[in-house]
mmCIF file of the N, C-alpha and C atoms, coordinates in Angstrom:
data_MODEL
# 
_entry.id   MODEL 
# 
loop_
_atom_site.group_PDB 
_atom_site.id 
_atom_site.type_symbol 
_atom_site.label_atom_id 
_atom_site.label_alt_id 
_atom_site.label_comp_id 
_atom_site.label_asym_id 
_atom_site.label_entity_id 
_atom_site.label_seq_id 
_atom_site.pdbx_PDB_ins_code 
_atom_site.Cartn_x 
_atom_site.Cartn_y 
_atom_site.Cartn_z 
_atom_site.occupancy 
_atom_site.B_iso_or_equiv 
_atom_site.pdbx_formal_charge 
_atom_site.auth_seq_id 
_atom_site.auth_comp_id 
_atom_site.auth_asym_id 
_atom_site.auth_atom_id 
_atom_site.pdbx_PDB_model_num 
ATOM 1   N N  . UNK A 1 1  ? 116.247 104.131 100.744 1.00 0.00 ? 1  UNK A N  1 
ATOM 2   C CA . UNK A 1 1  ? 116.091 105.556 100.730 1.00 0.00 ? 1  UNK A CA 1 
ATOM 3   C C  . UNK A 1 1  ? 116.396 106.083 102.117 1.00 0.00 ? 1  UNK A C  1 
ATOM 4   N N  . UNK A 1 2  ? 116.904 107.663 102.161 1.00 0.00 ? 2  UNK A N  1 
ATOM 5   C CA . UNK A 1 2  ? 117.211 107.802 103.466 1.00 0.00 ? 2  UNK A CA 1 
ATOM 6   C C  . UNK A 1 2  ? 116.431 108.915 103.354 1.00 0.00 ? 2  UNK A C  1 
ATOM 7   N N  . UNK A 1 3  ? 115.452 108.962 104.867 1.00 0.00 ? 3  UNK A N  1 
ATOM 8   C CA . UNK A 1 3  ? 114.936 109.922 104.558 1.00 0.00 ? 3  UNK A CA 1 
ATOM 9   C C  . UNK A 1 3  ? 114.618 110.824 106.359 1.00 0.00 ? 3  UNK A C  1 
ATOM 10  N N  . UNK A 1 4  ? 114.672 111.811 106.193 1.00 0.00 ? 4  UNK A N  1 
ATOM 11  C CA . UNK A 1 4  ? 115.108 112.556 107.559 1.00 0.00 ? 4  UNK A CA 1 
ATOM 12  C C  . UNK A 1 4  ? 113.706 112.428 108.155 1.00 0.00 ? 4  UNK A C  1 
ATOM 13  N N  . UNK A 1 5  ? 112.196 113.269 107.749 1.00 0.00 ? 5  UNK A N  1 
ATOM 14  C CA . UNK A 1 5  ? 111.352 113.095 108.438 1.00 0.00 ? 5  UNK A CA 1 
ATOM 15  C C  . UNK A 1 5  ? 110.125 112.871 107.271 1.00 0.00 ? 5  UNK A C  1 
ATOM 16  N N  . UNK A 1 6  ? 109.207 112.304 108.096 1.00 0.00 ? 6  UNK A N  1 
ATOM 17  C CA . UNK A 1 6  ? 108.298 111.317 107.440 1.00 0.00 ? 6  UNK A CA 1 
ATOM 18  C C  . UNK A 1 6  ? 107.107 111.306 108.082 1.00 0.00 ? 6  UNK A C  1 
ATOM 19  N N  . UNK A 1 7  ? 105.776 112.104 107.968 1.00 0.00 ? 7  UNK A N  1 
ATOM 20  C CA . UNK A 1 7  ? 104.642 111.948 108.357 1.00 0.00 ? 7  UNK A CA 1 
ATOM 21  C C  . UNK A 1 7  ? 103.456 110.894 108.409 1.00 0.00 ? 7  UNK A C  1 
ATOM 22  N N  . UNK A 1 8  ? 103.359 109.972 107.318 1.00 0.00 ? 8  UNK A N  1 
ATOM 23  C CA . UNK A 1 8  ? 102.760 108.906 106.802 1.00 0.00 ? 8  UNK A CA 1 
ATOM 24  C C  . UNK A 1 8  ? 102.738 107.734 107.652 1.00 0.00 ? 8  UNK A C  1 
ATOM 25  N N  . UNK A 1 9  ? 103.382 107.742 108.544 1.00 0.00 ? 9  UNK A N  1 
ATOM 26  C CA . UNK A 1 9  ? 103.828 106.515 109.384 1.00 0.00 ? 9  UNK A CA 1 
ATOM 27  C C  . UNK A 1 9  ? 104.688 105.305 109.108 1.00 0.00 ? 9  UNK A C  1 
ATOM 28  N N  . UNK A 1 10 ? 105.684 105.661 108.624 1.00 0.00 ? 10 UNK A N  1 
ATOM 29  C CA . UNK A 1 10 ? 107.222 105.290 108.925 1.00 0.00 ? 10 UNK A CA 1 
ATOM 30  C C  . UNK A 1 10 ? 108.165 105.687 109.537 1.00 0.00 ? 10 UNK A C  1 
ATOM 31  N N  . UNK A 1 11 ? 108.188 106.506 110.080 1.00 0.00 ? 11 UNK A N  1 
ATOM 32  C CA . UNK A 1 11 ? 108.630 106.652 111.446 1.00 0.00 ? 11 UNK A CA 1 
ATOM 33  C C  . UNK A 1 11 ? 108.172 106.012 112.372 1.00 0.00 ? 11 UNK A C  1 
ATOM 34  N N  . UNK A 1 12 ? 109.152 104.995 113.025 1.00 0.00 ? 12 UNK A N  1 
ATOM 35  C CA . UNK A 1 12 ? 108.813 104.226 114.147 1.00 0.00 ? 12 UNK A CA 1 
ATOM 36  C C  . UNK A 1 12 ? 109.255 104.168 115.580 1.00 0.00 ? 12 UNK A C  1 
ATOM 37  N N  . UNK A 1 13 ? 110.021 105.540 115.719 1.00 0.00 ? 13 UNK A N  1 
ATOM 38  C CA . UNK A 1 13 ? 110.224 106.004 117.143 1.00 0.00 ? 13 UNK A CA 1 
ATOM 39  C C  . UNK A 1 13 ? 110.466 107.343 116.815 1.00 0.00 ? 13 UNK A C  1 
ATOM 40  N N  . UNK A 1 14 ? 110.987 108.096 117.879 1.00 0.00 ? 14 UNK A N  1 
ATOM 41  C CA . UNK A 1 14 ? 111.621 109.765 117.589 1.00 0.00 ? 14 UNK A CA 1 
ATOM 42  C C  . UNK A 1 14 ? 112.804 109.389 117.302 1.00 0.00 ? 14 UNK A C  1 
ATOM 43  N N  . UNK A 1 15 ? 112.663 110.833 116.244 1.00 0.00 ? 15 UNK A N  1 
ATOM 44  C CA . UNK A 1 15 ? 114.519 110.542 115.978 1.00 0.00 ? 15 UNK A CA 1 
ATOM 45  C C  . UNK A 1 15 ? 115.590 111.328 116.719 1.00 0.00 ? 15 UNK A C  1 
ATOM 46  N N  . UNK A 1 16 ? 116.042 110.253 117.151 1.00 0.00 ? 16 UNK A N  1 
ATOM 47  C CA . UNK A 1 16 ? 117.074 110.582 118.091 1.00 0.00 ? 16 UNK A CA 1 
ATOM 48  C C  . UNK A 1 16 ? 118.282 108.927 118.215 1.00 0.00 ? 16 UNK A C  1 
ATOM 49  N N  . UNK A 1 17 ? 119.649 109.063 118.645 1.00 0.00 ? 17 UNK A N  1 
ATOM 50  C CA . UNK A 1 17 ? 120.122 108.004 118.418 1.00 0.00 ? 17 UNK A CA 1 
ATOM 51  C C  . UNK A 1 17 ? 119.403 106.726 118.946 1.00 0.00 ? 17 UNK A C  1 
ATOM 52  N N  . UNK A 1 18 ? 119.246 105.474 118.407 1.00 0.00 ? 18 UNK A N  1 
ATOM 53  C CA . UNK A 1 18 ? 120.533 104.925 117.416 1.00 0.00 ? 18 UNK A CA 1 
ATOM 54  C C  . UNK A 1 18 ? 119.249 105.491 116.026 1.00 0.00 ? 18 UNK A C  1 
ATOM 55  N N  . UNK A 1 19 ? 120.017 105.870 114.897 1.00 0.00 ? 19 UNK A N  1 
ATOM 56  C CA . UNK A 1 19 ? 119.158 106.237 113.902 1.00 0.00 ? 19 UNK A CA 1 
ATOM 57  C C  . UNK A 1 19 ? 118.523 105.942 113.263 1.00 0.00 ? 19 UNK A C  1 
ATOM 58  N N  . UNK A 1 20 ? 118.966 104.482 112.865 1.00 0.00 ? 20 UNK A N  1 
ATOM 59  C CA . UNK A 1 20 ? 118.510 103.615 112.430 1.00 0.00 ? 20 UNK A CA 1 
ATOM 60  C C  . UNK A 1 20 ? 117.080 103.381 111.864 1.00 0.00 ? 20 UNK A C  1 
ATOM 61  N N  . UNK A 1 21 ? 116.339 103.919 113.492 1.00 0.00 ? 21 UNK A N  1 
ATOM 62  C CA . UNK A 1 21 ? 115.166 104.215 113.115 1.00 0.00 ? 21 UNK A CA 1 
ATOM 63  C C  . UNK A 1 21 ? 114.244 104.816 112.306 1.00 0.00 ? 21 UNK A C  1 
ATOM 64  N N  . UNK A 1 22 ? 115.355 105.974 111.123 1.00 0.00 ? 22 UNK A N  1 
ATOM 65  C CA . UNK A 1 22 ? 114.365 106.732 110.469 1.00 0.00 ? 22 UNK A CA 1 
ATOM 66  C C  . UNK A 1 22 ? 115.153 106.054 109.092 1.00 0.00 ? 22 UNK A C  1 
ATOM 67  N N  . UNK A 1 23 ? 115.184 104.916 109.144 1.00 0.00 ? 23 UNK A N  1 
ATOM 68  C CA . UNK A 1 23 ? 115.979 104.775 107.494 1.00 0.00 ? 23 UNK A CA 1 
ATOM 69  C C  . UNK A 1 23 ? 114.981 102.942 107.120 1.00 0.00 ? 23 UNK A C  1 
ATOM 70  N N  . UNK A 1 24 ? 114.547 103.325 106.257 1.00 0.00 ? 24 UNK A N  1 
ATOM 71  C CA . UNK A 1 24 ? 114.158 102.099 105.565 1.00 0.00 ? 24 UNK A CA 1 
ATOM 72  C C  . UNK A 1 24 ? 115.030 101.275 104.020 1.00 0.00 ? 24 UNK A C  1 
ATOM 73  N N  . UNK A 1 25 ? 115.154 100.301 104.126 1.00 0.00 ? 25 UNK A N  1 
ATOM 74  C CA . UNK A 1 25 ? 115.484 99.847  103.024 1.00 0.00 ? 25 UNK A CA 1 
ATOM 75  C C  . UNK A 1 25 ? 114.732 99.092  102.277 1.00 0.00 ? 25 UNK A C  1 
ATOM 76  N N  . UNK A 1 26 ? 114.502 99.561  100.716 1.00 0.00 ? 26 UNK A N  1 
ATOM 77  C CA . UNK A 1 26 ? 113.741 99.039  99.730  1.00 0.00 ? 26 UNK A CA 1 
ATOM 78  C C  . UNK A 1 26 ? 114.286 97.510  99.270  1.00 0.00 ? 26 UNK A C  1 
ATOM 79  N N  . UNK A 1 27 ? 113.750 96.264  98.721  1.00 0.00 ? 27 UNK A N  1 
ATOM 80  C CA . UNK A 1 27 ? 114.685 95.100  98.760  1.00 0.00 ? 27 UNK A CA 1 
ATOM 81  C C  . UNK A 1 27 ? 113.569 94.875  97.868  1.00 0.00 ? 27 UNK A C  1 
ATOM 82  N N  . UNK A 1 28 ? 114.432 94.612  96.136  1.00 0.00 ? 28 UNK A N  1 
ATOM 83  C CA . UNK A 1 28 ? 113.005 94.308  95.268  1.00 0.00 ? 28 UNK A CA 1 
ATOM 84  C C  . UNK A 1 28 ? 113.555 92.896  95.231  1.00 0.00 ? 28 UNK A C  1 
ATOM 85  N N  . UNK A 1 29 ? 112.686 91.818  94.963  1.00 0.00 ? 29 UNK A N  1 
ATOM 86  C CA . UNK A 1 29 ? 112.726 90.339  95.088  1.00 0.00 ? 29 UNK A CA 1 
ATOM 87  C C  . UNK A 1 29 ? 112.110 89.749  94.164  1.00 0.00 ? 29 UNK A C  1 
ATOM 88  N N  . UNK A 1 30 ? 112.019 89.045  93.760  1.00 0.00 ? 30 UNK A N  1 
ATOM 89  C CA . UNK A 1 30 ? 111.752 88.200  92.287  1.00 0.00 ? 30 UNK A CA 1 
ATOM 90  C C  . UNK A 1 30 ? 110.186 86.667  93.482  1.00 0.00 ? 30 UNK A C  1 
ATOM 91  N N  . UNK A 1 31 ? 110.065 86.374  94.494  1.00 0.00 ? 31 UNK A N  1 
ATOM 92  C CA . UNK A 1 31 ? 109.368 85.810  95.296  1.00 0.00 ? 31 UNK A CA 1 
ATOM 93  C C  . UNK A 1 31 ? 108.855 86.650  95.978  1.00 0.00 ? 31 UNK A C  1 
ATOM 94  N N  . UNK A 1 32 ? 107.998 87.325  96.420  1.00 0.00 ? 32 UNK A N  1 
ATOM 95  C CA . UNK A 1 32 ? 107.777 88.147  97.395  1.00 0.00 ? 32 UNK A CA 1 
ATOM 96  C C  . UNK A 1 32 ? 106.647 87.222  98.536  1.00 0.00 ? 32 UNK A C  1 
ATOM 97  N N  . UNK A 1 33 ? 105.604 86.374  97.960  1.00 0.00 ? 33 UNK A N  1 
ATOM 98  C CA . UNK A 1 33 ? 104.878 85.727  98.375  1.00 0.00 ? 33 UNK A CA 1 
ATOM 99  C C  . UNK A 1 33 ? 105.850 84.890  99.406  1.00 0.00 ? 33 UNK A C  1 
ATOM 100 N N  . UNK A 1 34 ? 106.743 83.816  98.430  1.00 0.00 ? 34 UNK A N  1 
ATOM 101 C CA . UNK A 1 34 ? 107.424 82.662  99.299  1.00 0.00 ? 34 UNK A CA 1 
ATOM 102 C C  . UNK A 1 34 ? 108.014 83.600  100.826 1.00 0.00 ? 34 UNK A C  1 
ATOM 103 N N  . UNK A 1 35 ? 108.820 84.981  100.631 1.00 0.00 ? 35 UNK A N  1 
ATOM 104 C CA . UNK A 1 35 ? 109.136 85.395  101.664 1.00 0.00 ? 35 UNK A CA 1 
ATOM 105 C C  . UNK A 1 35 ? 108.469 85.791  102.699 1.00 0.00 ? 35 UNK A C  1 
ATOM 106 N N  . UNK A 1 36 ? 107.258 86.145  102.455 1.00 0.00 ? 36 UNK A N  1 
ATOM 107 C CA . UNK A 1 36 ? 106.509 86.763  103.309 1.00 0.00 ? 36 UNK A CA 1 
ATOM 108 C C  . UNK A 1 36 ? 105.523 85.650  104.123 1.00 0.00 ? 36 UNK A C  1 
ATOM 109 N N  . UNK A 1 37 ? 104.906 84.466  103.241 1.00 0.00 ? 37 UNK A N  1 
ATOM 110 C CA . UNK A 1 37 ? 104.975 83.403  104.266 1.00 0.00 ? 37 UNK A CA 1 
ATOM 111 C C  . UNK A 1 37 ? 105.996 82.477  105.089 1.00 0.00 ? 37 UNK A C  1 
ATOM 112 N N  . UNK A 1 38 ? 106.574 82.522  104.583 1.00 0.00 ? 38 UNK A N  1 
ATOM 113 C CA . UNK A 1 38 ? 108.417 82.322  105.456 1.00 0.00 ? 38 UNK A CA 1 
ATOM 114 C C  . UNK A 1 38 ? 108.453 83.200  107.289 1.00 0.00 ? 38 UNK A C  1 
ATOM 115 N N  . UNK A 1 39 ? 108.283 84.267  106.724 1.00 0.00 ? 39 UNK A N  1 
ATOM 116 C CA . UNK A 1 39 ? 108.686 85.265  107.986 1.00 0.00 ? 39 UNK A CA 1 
ATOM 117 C C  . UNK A 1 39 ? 107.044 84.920  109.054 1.00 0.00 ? 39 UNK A C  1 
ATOM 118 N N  . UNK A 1 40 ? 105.750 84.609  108.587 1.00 0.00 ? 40 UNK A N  1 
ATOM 119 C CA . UNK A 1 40 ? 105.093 84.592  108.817 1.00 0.00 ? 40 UNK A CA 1 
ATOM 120 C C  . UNK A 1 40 ? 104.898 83.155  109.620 1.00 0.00 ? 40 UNK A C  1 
ATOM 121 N N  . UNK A 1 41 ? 105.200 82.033  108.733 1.00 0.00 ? 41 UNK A N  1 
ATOM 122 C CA . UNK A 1 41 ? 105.539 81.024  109.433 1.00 0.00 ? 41 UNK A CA 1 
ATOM 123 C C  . UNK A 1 41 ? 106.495 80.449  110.558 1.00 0.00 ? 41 UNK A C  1 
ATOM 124 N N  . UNK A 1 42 ? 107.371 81.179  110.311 1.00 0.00 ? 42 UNK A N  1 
ATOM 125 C CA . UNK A 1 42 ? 108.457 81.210  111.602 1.00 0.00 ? 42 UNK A CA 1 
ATOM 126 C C  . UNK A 1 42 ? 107.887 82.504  112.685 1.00 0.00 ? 42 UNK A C  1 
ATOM 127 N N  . UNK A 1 43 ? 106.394 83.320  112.404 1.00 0.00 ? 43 UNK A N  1 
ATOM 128 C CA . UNK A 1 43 ? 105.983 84.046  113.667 1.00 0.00 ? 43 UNK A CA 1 
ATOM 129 C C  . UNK A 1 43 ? 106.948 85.336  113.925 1.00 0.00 ? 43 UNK A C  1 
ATOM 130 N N  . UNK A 1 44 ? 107.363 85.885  112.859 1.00 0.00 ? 44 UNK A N  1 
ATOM 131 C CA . UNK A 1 44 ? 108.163 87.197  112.791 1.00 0.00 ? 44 UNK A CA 1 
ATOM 132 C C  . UNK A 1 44 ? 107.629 88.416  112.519 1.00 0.00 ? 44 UNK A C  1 
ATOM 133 N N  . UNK A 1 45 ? 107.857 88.977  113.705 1.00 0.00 ? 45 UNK A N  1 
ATOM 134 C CA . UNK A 1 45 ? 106.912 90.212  113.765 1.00 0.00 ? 45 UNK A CA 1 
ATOM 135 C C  . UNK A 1 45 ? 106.716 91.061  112.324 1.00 0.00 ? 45 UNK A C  1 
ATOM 136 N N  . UNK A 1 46 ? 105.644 91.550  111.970 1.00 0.00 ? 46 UNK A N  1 
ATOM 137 C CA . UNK A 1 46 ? 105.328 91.948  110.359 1.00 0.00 ? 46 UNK A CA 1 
ATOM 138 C C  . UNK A 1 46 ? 104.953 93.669  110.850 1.00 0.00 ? 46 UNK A C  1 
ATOM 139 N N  . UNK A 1 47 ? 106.265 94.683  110.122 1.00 0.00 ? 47 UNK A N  1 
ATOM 140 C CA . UNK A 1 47 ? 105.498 95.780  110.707 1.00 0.00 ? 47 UNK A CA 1 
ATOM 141 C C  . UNK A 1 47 ? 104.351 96.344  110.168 1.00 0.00 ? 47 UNK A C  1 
ATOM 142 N N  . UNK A 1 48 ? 104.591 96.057  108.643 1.00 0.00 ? 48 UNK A N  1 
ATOM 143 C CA . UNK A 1 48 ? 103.297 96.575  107.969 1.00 0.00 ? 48 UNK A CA 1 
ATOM 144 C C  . UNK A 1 48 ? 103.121 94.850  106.957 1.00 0.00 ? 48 UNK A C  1 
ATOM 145 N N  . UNK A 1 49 ? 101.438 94.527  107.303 1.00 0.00 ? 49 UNK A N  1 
ATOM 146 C CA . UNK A 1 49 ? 101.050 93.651  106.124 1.00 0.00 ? 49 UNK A CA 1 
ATOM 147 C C  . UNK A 1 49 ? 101.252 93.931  104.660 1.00 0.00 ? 49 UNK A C  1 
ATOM 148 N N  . UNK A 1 50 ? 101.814 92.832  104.056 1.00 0.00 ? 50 UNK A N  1 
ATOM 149 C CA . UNK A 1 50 ? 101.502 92.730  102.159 1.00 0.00 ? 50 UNK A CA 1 
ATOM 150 C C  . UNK A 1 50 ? 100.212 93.724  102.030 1.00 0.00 ? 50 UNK A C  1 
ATOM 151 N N  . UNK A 1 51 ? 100.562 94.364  101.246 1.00 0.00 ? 51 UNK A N  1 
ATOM 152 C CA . UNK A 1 51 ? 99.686  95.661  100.589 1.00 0.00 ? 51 UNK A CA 1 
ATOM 153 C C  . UNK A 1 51 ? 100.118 95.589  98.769  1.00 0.00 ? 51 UNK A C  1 
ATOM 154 N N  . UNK A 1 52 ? 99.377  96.126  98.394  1.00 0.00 ? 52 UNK A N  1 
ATOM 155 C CA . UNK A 1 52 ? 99.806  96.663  96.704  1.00 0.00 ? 52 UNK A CA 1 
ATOM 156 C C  . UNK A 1 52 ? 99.478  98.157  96.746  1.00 0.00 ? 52 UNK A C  1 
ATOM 157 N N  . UNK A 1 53 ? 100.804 98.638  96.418  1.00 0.00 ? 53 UNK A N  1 
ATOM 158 C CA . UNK A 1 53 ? 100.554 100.257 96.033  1.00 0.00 ? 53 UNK A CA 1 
ATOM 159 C C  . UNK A 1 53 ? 101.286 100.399 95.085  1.00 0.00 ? 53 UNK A C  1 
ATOM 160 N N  . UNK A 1 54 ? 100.629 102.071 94.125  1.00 0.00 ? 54 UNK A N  1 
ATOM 161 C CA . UNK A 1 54 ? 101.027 102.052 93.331  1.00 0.00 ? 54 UNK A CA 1 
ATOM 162 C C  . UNK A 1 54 ? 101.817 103.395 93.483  1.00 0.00 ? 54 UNK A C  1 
ATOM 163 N N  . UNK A 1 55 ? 102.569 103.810 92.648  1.00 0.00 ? 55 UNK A N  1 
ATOM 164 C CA . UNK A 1 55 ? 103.387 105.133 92.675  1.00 0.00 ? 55 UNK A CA 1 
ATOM 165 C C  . UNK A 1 55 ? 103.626 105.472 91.538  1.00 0.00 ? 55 UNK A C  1 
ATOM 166 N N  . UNK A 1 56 ? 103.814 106.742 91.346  1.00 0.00 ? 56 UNK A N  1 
ATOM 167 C CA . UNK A 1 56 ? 104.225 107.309 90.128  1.00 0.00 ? 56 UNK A CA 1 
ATOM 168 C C  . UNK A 1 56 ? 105.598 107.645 89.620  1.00 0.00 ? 56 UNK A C  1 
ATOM 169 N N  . UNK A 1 57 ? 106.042 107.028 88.630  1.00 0.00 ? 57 UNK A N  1 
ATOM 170 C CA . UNK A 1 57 ? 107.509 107.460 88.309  1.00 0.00 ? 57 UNK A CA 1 
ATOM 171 C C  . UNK A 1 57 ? 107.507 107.326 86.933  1.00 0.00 ? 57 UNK A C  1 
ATOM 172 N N  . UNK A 1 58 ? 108.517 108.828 86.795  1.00 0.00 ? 58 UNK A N  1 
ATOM 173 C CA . UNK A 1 58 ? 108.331 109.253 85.266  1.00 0.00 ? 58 UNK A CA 1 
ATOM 174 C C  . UNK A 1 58 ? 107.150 109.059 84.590  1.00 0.00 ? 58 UNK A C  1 
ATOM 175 N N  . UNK A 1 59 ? 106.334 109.741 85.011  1.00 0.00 ? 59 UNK A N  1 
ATOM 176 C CA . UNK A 1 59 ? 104.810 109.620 85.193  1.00 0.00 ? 59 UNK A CA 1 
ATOM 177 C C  . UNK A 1 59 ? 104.497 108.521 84.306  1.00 0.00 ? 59 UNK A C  1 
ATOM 178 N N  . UNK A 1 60 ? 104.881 107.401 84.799  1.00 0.00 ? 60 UNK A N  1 
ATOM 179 C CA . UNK A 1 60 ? 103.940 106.048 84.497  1.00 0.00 ? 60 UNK A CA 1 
ATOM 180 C C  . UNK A 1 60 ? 103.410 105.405 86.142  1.00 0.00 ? 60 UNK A C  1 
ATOM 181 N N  . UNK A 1 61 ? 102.408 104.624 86.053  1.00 0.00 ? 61 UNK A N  1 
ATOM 182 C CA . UNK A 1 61 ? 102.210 104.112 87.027  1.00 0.00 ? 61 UNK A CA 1 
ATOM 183 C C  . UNK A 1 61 ? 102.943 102.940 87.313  1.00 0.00 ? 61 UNK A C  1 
ATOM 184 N N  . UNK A 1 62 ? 103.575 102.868 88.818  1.00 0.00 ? 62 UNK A N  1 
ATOM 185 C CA . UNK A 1 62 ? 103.890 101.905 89.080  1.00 0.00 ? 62 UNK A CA 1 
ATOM 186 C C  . UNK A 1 62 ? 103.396 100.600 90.008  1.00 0.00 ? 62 UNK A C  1 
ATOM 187 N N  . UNK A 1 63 ? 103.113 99.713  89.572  1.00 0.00 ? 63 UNK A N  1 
ATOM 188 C CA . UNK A 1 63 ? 102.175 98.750  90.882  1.00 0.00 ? 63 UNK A CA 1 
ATOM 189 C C  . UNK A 1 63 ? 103.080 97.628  91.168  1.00 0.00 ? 63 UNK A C  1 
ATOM 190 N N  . UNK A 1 64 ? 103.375 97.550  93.256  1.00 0.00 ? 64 UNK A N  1 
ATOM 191 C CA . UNK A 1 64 ? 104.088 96.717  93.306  1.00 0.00 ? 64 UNK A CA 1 
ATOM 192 C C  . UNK A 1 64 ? 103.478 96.233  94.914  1.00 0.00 ? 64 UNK A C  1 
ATOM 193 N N  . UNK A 1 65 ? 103.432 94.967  95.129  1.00 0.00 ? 65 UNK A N  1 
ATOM 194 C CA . UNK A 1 65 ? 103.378 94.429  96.009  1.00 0.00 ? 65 UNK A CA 1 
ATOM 195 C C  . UNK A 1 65 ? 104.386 94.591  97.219  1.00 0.00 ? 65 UNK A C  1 
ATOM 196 N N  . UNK A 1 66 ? 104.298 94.592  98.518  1.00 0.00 ? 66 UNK A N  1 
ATOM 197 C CA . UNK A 1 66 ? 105.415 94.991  99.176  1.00 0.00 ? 66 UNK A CA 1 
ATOM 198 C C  . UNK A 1 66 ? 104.779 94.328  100.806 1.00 0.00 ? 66 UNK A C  1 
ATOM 199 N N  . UNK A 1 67 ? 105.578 94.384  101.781 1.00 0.00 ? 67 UNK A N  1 
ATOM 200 C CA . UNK A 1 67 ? 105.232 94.820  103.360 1.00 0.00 ? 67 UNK A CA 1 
ATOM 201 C C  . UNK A 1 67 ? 106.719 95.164  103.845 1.00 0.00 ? 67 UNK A C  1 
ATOM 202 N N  . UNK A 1 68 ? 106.815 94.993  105.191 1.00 0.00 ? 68 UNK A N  1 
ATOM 203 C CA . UNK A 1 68 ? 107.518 95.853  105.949 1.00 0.00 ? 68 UNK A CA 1 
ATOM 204 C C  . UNK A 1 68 ? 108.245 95.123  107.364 1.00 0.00 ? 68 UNK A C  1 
ATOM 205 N N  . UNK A 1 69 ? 108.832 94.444  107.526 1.00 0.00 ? 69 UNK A N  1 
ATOM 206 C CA . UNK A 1 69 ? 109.853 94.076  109.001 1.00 0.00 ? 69 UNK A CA 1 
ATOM 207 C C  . UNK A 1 69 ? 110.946 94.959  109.436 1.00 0.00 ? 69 UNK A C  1 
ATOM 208 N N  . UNK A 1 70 ? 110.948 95.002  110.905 1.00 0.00 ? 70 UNK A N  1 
ATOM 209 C CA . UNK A 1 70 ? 111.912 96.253  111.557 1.00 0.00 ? 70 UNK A CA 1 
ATOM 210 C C  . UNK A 1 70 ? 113.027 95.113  111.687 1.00 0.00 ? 70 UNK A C  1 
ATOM 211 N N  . UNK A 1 71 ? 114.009 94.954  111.607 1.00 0.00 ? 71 UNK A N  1 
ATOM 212 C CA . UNK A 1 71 ? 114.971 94.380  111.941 1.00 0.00 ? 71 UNK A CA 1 
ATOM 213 C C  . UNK A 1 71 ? 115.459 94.812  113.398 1.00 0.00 ? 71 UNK A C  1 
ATOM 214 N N  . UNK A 1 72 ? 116.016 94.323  114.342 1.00 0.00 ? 72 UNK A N  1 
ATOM 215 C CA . UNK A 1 72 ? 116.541 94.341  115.973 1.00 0.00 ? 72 UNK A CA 1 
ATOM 216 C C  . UNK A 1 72 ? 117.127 95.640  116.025 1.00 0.00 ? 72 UNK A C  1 
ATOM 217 N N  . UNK A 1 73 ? 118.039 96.687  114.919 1.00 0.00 ? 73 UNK A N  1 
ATOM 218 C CA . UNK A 1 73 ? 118.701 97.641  115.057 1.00 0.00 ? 73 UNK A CA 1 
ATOM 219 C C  . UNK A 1 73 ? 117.497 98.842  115.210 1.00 0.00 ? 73 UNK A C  1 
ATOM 220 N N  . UNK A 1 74 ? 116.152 98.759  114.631 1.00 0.00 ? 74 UNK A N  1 
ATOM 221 C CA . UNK A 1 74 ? 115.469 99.572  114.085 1.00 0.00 ? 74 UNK A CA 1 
ATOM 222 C C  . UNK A 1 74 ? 114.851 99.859  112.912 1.00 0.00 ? 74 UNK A C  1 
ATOM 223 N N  . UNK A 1 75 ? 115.725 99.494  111.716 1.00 0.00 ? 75 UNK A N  1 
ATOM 224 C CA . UNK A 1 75 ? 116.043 99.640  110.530 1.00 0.00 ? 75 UNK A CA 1 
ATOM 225 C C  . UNK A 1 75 ? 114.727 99.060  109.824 1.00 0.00 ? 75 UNK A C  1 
ATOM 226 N N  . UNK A 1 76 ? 114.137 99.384  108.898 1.00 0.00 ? 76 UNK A N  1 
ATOM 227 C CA . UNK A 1 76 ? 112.539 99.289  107.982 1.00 0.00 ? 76 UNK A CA 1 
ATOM 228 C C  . UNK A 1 76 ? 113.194 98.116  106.876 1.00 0.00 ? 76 UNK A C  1 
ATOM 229 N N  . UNK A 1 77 ? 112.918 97.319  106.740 1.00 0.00 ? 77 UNK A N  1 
ATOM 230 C CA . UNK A 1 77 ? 113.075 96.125  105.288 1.00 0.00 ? 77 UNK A CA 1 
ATOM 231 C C  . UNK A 1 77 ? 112.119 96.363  105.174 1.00 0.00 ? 77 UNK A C  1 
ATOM 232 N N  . UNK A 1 78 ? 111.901 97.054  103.677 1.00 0.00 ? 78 UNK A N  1 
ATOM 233 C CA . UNK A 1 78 ? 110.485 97.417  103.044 1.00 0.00 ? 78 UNK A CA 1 
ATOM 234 C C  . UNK A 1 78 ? 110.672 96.053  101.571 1.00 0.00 ? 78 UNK A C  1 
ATOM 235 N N  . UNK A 1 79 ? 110.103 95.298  101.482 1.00 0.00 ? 79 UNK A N  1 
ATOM 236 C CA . UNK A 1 79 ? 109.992 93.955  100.594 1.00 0.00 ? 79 UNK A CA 1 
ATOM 237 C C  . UNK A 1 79 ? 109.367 94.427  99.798  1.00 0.00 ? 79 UNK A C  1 
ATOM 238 N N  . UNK A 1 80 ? 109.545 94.319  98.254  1.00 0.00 ? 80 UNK A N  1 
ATOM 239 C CA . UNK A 1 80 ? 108.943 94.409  96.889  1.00 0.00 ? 80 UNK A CA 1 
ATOM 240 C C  . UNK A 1 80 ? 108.770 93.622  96.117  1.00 0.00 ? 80 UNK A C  1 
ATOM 241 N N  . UNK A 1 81 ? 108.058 93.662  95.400  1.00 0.00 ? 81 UNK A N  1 
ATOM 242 C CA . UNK A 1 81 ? 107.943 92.587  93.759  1.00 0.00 ? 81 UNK A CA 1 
ATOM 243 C C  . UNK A 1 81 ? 106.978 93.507  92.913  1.00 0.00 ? 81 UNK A C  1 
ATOM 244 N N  . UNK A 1 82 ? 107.587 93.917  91.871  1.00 0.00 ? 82 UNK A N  1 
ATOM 245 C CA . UNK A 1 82 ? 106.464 94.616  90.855  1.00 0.00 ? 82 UNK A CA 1 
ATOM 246 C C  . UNK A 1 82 ? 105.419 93.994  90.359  1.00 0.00 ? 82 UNK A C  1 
ATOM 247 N N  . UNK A 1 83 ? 104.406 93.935  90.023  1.00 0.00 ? 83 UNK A N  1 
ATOM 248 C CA . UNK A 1 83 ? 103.087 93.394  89.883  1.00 0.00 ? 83 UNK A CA 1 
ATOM 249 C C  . UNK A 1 83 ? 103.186 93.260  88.003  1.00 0.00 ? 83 UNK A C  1 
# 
């Protein structure tokens, strides 16, 4: 998702170049566990811990497991697996 400004705390610097910074990418995964101890075991910075949230779409509820790594450019890898 690209999204210009963001109060919630995803925004992880001001926006200003390189942009990178205000864009996250969603990455749904079929393992979410195996990856996230992976990144954890190799000691890779975690921006946001495994959480479960849920959201609403087409008003059903949705529940999905997720966390969050900045990659070197800036850029948000937001990790998923639906519950």
């Amino acid at each position: 998702m690209f999204e210009e400004m963001h109060t919630d705390g995803w925004n992880v610097a001001t926006m200003e170049y390189p942009f990178g910074r205000g864009i996250n990418f969603s990455i749904e995964v079929d393992d979410i566990d195996a990856i996230y101890e992976k990144l954890r075991h190799e000691d890779y910075p975690l921006y946001r811990k495994m959480m479960v949230n849920e959201y609403e779409v087409a008003g059903n509820c949705l529940e999905q497991k997720e966390f969050l790594v900045q990659d070197p450019d800036g850029y948000l890898l937001r990790f998923t697996q639906k519950s």
